[in-house]
KOLMI-83470 format. One line per field, with one value per atom (N, C-alpha, C): x negated, y, z negated; atom name; residue number from 0. Coordinates in nm, 2 decimals. Layout:
X <- c(X_...) .
Y <- c(Y_...) .
Z <- c(Z_...) .
atom <- c(CA_...) .
seq <- c(NUM_...) .
This chain:
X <- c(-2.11_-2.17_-2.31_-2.32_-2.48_-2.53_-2.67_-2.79_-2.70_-2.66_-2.59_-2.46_-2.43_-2.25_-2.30_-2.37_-2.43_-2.48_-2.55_-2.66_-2.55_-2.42_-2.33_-2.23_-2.23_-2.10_-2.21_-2.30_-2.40_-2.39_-2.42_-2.46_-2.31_-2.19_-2.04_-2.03_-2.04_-2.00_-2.07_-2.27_-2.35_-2.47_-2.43_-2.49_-2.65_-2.73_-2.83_-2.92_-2.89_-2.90_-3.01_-3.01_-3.11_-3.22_-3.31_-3.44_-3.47_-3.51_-3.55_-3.49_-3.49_-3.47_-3.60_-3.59_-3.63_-3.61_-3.65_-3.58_-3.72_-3.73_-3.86_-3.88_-4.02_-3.99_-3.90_-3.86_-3.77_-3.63_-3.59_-3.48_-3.39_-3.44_-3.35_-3.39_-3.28_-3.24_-3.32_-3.44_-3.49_-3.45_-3.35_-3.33_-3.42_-3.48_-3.58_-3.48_-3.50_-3.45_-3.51_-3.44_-3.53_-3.55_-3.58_-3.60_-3.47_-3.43_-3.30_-3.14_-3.18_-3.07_-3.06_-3.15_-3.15_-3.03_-2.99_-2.92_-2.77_-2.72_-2.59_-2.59_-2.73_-2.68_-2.65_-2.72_-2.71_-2.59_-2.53_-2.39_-2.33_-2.31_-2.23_-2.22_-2.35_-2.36_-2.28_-2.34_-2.27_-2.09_-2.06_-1.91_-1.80_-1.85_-1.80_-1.78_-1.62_-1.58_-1.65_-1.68_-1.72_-1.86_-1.97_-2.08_-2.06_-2.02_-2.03_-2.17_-2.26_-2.39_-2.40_-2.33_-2.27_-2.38_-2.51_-2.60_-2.76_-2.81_-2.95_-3.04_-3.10_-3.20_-3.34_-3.40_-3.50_-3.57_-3.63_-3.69_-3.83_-3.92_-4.05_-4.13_-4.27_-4.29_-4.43_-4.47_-4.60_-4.68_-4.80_-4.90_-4.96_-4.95_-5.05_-5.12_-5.23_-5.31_-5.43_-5.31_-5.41_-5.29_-5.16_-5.07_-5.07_-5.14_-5.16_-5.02_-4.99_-4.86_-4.76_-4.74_-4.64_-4.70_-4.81_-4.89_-4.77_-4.69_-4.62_-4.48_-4.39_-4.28_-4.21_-4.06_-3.99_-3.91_-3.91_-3.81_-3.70_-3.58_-3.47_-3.41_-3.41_-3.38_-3.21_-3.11_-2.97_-2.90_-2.80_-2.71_-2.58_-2.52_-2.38_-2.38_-2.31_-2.30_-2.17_-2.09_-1.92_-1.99_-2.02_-2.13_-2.23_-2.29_-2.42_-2.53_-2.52_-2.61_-2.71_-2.83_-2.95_-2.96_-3.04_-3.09_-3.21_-3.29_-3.38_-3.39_-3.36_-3.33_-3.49_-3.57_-3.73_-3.72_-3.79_-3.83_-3.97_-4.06_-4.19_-4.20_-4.31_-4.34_-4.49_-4.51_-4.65_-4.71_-4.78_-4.85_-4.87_-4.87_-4.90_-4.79_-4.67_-4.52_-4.41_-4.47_-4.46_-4.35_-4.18_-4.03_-3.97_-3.88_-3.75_-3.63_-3.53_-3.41_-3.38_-3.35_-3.33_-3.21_-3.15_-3.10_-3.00_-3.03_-2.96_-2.83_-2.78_-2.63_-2.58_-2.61_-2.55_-2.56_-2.71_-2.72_-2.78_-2.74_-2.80_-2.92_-2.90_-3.08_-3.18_-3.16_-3.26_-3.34_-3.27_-3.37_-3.52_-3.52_-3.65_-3.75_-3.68_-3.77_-3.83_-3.76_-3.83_-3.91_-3.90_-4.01_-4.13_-4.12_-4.25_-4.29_-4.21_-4.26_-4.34_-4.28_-4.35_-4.50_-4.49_-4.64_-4.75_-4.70_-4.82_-4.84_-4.77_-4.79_-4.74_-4.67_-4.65_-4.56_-4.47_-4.32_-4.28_-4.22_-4.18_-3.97_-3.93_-3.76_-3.70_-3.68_-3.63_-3.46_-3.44_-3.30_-3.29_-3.38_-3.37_-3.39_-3.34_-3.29_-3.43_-3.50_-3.61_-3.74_-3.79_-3.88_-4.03_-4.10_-4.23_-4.26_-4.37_-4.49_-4.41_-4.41_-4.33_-4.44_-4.53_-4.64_-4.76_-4.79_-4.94_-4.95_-5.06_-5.09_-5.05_-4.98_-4.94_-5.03_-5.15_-5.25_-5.32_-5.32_-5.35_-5.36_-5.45_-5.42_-5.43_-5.40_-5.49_-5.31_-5.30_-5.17_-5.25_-5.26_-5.33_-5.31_-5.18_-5.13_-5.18_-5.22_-5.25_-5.38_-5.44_-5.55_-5.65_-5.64_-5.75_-5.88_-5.92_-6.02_-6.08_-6.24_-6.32_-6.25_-6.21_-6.21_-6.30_-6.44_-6.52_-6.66_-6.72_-6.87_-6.99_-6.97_-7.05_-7.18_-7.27_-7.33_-7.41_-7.33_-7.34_-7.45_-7.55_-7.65_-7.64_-7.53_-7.52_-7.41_-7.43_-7.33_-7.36_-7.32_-7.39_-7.21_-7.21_-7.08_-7.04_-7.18_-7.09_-7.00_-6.98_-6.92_-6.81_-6.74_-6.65_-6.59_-6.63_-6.59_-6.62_-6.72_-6.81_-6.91_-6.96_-7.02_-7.14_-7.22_-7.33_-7.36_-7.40_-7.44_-7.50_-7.46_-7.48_-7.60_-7.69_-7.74_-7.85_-7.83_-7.97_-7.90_-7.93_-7.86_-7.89_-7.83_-7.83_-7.86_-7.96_-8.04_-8.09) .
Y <- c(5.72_5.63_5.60_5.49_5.46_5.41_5.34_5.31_5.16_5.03_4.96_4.96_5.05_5.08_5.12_5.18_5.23_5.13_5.09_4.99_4.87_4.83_4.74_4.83_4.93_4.98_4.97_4.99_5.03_4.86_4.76_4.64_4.62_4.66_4.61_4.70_4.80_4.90_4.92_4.86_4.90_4.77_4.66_4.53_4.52_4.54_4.48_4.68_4.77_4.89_4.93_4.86_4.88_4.79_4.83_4.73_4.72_4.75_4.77_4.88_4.86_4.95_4.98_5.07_5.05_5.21_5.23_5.30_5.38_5.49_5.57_5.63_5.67_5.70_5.80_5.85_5.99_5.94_5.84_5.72_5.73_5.83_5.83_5.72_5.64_5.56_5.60_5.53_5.52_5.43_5.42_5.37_5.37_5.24_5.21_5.13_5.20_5.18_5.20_5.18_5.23_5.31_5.35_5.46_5.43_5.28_5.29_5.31_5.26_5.26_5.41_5.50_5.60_5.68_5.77_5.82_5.78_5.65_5.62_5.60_5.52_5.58_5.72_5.80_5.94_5.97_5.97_5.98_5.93_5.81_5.73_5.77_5.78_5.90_5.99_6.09_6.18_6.22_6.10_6.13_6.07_5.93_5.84_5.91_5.91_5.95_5.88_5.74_5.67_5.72_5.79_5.81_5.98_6.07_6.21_6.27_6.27_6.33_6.40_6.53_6.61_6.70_6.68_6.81_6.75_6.81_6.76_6.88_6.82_6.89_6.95_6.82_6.83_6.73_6.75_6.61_6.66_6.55_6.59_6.44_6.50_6.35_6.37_6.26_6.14_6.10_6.09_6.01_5.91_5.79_5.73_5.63_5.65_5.61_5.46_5.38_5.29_5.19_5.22_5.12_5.11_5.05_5.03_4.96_5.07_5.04_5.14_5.17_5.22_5.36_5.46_5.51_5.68_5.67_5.82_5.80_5.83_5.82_5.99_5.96_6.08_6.03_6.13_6.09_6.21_6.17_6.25_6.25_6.33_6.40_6.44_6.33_6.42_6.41_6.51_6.53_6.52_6.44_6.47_6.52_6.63_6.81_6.73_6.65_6.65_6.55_6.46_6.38_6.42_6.47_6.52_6.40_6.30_6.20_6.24_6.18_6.23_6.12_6.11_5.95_6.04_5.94_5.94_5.83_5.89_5.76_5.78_5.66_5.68_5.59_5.62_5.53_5.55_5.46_5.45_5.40_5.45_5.41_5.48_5.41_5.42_5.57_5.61_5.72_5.74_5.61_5.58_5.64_5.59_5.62_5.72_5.84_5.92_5.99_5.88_5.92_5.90_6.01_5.97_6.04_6.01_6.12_6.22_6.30_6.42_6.44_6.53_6.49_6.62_6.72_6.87_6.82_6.71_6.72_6.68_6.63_6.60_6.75_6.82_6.89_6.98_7.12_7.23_7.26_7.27_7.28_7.23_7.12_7.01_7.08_7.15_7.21_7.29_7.37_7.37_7.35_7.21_7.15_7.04_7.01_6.87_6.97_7.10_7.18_7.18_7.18_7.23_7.06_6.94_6.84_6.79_6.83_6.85_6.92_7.03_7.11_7.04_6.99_6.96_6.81_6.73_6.62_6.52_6.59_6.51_6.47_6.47_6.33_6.44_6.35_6.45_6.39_6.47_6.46_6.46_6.33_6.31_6.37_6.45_6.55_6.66_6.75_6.84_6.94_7.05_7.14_7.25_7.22_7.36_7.31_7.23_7.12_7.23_7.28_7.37_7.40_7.44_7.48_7.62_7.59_7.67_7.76_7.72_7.82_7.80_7.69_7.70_7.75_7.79_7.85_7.76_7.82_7.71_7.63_7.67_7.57_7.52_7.49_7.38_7.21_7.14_7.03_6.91_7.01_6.87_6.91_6.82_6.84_6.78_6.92_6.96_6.88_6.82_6.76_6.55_6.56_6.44_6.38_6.29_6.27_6.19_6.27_6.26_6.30_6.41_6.49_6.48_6.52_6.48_6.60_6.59_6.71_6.81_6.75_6.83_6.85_6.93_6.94_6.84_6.73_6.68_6.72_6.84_6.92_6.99_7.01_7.06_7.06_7.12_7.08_7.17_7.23_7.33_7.28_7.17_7.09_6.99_6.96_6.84_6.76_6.62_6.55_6.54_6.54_6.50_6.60_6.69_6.81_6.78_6.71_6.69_6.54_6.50_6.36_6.26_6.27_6.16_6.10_5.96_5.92_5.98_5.92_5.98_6.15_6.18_6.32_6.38_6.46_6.53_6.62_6.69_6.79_6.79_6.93_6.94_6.95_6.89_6.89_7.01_7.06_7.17_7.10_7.16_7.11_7.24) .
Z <- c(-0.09_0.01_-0.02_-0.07_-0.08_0.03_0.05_0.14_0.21_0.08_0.12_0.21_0.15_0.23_0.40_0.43_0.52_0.63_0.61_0.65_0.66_0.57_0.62_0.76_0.70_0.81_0.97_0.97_1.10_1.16_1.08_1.12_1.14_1.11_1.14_1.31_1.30_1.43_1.53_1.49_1.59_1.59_1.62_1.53_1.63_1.57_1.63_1.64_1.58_1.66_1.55_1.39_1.30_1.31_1.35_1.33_1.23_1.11_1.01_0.92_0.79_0.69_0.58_0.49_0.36_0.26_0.15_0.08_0.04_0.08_0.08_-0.06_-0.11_-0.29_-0.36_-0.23_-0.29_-0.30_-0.26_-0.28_-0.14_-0.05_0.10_0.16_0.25_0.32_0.46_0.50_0.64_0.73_0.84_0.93_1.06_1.06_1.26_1.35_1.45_1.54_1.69_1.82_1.94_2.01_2.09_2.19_2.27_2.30_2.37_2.33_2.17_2.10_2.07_2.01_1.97_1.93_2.07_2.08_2.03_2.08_2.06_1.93_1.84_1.72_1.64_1.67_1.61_1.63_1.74_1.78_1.69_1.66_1.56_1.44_1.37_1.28_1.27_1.36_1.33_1.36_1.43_1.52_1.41_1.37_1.28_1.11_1.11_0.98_0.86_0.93_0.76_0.75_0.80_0.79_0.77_0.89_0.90_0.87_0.92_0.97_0.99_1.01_1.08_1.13_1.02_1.04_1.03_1.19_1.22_1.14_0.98_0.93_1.00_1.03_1.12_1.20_1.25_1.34_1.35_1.35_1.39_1.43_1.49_1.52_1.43_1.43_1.38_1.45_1.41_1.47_1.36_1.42_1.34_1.45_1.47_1.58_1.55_1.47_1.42_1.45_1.45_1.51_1.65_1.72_1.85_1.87_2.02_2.08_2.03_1.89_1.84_1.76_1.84_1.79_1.75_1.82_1.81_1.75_1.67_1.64_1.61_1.60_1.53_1.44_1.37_1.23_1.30_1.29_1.24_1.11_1.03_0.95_0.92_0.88_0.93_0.73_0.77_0.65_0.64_0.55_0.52_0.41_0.47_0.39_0.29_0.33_0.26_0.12_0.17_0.05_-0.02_0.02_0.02_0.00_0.13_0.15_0.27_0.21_0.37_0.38_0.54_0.55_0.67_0.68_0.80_0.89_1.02_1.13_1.18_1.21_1.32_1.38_1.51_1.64_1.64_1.67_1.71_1.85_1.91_2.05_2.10_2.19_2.26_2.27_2.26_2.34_2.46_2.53_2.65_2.75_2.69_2.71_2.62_2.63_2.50_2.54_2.58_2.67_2.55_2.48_2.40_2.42_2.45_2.52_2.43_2.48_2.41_2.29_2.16_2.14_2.12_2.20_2.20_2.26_2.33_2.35_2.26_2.13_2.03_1.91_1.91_1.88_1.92_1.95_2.00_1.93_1.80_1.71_1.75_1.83_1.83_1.92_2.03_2.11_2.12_1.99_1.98_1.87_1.82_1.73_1.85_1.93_2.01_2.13_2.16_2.21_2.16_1.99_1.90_1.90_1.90_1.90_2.01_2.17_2.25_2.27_2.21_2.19_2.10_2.02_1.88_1.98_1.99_2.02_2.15_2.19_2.37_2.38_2.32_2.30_2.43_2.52_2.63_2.60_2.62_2.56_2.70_2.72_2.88_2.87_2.92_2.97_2.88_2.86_2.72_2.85_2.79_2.89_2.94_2.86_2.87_2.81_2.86_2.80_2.80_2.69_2.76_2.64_2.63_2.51_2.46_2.31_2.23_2.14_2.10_2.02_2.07_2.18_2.25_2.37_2.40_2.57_2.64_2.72_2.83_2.87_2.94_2.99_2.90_2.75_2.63_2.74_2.73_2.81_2.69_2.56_2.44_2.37_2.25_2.20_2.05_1.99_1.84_1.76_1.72_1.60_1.62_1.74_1.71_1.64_1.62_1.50_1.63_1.72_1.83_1.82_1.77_1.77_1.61_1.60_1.47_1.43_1.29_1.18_1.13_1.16_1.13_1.27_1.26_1.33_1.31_1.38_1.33_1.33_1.43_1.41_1.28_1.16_1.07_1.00_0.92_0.85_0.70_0.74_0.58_0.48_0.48_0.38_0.30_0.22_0.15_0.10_0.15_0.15_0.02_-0.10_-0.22_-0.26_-0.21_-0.26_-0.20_-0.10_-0.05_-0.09_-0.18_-0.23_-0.13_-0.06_0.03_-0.01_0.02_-0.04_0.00_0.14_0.22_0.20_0.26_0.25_0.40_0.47_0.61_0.58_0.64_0.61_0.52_0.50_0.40_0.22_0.12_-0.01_-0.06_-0.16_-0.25_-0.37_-0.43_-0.55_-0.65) .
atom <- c(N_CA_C_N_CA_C_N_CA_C_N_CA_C_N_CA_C_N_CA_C_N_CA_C_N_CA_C_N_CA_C_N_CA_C_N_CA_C_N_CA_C_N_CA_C_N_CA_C_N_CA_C_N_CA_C_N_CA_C_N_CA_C_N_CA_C_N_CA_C_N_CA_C_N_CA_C_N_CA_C_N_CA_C_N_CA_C_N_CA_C_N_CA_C_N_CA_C_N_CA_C_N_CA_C_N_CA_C_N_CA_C_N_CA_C_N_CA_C_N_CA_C_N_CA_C_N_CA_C_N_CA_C_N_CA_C_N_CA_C_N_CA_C_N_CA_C_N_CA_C_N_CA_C_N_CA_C_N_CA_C_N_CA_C_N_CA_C_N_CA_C_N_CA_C_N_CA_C_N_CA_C_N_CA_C_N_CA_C_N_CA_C_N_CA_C_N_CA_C_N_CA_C_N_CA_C_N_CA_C_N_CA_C_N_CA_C_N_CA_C_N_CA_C_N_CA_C_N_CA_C_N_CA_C_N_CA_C_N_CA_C_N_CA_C_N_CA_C_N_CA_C_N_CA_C_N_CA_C_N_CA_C_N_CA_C_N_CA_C_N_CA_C_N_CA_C_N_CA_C_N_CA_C_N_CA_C_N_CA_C_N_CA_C_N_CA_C_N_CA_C_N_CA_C_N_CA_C_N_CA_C_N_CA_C_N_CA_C_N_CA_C_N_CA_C_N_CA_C_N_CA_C_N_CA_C_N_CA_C_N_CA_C_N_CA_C_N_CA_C_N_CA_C_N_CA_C_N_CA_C_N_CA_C_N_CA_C_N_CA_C_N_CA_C_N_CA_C_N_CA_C_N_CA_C_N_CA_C_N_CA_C_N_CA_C_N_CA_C_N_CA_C_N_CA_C_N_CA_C_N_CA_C_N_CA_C_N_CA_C_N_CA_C_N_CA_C_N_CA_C_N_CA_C_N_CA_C_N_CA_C_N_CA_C_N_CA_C_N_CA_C_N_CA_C_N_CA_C_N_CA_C_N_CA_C_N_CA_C_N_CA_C_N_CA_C_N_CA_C_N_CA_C_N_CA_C_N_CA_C_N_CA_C_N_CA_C_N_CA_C_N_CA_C_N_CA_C_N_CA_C_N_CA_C_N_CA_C_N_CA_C_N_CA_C_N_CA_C_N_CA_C_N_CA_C_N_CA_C_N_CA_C_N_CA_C_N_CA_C_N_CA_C_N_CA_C_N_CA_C_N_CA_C_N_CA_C_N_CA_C_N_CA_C_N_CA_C_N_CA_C_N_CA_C_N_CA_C_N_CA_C_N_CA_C_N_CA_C_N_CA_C_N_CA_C_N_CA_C_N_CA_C) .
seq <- c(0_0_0_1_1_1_2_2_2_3_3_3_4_4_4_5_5_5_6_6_6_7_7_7_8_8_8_9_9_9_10_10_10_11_11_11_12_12_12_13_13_13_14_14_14_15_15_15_16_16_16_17_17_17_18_18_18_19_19_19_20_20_20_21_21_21_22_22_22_23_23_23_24_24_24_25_25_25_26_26_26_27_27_27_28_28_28_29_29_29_30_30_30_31_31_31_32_32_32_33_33_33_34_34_34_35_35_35_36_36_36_37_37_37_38_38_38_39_39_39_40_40_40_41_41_41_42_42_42_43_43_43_44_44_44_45_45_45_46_46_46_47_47_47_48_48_48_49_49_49_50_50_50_51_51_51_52_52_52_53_53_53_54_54_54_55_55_55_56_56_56_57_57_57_58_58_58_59_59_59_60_60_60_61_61_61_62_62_62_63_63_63_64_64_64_65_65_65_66_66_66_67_67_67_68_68_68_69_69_69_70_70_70_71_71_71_72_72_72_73_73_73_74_74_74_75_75_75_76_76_76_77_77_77_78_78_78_79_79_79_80_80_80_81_81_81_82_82_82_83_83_83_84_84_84_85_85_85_86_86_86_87_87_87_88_88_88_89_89_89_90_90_90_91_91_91_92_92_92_93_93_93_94_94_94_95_95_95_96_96_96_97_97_97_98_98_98_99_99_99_100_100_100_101_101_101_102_102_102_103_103_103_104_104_104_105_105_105_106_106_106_107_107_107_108_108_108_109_109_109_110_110_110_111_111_111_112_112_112_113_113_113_114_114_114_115_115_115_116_116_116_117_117_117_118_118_118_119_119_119_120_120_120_121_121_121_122_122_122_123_123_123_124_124_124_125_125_125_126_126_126_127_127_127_128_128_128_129_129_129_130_130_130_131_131_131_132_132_132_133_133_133_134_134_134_135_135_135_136_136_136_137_137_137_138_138_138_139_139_139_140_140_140_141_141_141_142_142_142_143_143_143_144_144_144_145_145_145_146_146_146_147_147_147_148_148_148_149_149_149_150_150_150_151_151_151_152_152_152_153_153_153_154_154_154_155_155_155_156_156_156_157_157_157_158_158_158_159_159_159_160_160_160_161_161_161_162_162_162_163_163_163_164_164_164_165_165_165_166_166_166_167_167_167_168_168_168_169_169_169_170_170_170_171_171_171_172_172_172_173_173_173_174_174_174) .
C-alpha cells in the first residue's frame, strides 16, 4: 500500500475528510485534516481492512505561533504493523480554542500522551477520561512547551552573541 493507494481509498470512503496532503523528507505520508473530522477518520484507519492502522505510535502537539489562527496542532503518528506502512494524520487549530476530542476510545495509549500534551501545551482533549497535569505542578498556570516565553535573560551582561552565532552582541565582549 503506497501514499497513492491511500489517499485514493480515503477520498473514495471518506470524501472531503483530507484537507491536504504531502510527502514529508523521510518519505511518510502526512494526512490534514480537522478537529471535526478527526476522529471518524482515525477510526477508519484503523477499523478499515484496506488501511489497518491498527497501532497509535504517538501523538504530540506543536506550536508554531506565527500561523495565526492555526497556532497549535497534533500529529498522530499511526502504524500498520501487517504492512509495515506509517503515516501521520495532523489537525491545526487556534490557541484560542485549544478543543480536540479525545482519542482513548479508539485507543487506550492515547490516554497519557494527550495528558503530557495537555501539560506542555494546553490542547484540552474534550471526553478523555482523566484530563490533568501529568509531569507539572499542578498549579503551573503557563504550559512550557509553547514558544511563549524569551529563551534567554534578556538581562544578561556576561555574554558576548558572537559566540552564539548572533550577529549583535549583548553585554560586555571578551577580548
Amino acid at each position: 500500500m503506497d501514499s497513492e493507494q491511500i489517499l485514493a481509498q480515503l477520498a473514495d470512503k471518506m470524501p472531503g475528510a483530507v484537507v491536504s496532503s504531502d510527502i514529508a523528507r523521510d518519505g511518510m505520508l502526512n494526512i490534514h485534516t480537522t478537529r471535526e473530522q478527526i476522529i471518524d477518520l482515525l477510526q477508519l484507519l484503523r477499523d478499515d481492512a484496506a488501511f489497518g492502522f491498527n497501532f497509535l505510535t504517538s501523538l504530540c502537539a506543536i506550536h508554531y505561533p506565527e500561523n495565526v489562527g492555526q497556532e497549535l496542532g497534533i500529529i498522530y503518528h499511526l502504524h500498520n504493523w501487517r504492512q509495515n506502512v506509517r503515516i501521520r494524520v495532523k489537525i491545526f487549530f487556534s490557541k484560542e480554542d485549544p478543543k480536540v476530542p479525545t482519542a482513548t476510545l479508539l485507543w487506550p495509549t492515547a490516554n497519557w500522551m494527550e495528558r503530557q500534551e495537555y501539560d506542555f501545551f494546553g490542547v484540552i482533549f474534550t471526553g478523555h477520561p482523566d484530563l490533568r497535569r501529568i509531569l507539572n505542578m499542578d498549579d503551573l498556570e503557563v504550559f512550557p512547551l509553547r514558544k511563549e516565553y524569551r529563551i534567554e535573560d534578556g538581562t544578561r551582561t556576561d555574554k558576548d552573541d558572537r559566540f552564539f552565532g548572533r550577529d549583535g552582541h549583548v553585554g560586555q565582549t571578551f577580548e
